[in-house]
Steps between C-alpha positions, in 0.01 A plus 500: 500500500572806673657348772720292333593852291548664862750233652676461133572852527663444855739241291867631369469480173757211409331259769339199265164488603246160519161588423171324575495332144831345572858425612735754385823370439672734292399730252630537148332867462696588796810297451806733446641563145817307416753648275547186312377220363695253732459716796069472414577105411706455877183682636223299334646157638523617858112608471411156336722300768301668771150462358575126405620442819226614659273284328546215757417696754187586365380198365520385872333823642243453248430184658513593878211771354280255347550275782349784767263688254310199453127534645450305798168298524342574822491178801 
């Protein structure tokens, strides 16, 4: 933990960070405050258009991973 403290601190602190539990792709907490309604509504569908886009992508990752993490029986 306290190197993953040490390099976080080395990080500006509006980088997005992934962390070891997972893939980061944006962060409500650290998402910027919108004036408005609308404005928060515009900003909401461009983060669920990228994460459901994504989704693709990972299902076939996924299965590249399980495909090479699988134990080998030996000859």
């Amino acid at each position: 933990m306290d190197t993953v403290r040490r390099r976080n601190e080395k990080i500006p602190q509006d980088i997005p960070r992934a962390t070891t539990t997972g893939t980061m792709f944006f962060s409500l907490a650290m998402a910027e405050q919108k004036d408005s309604f609308p404005e928060a509504l515009i900003n909401y569908k461009e983060a669920r258009e990228k994460v459901n886009g994504s989704v693709p992508f990972l299902h076939a990752l996924s299965k590249v991973v399980a495909l090479f993490s699988k134990p080998h029986s030996p000859v």
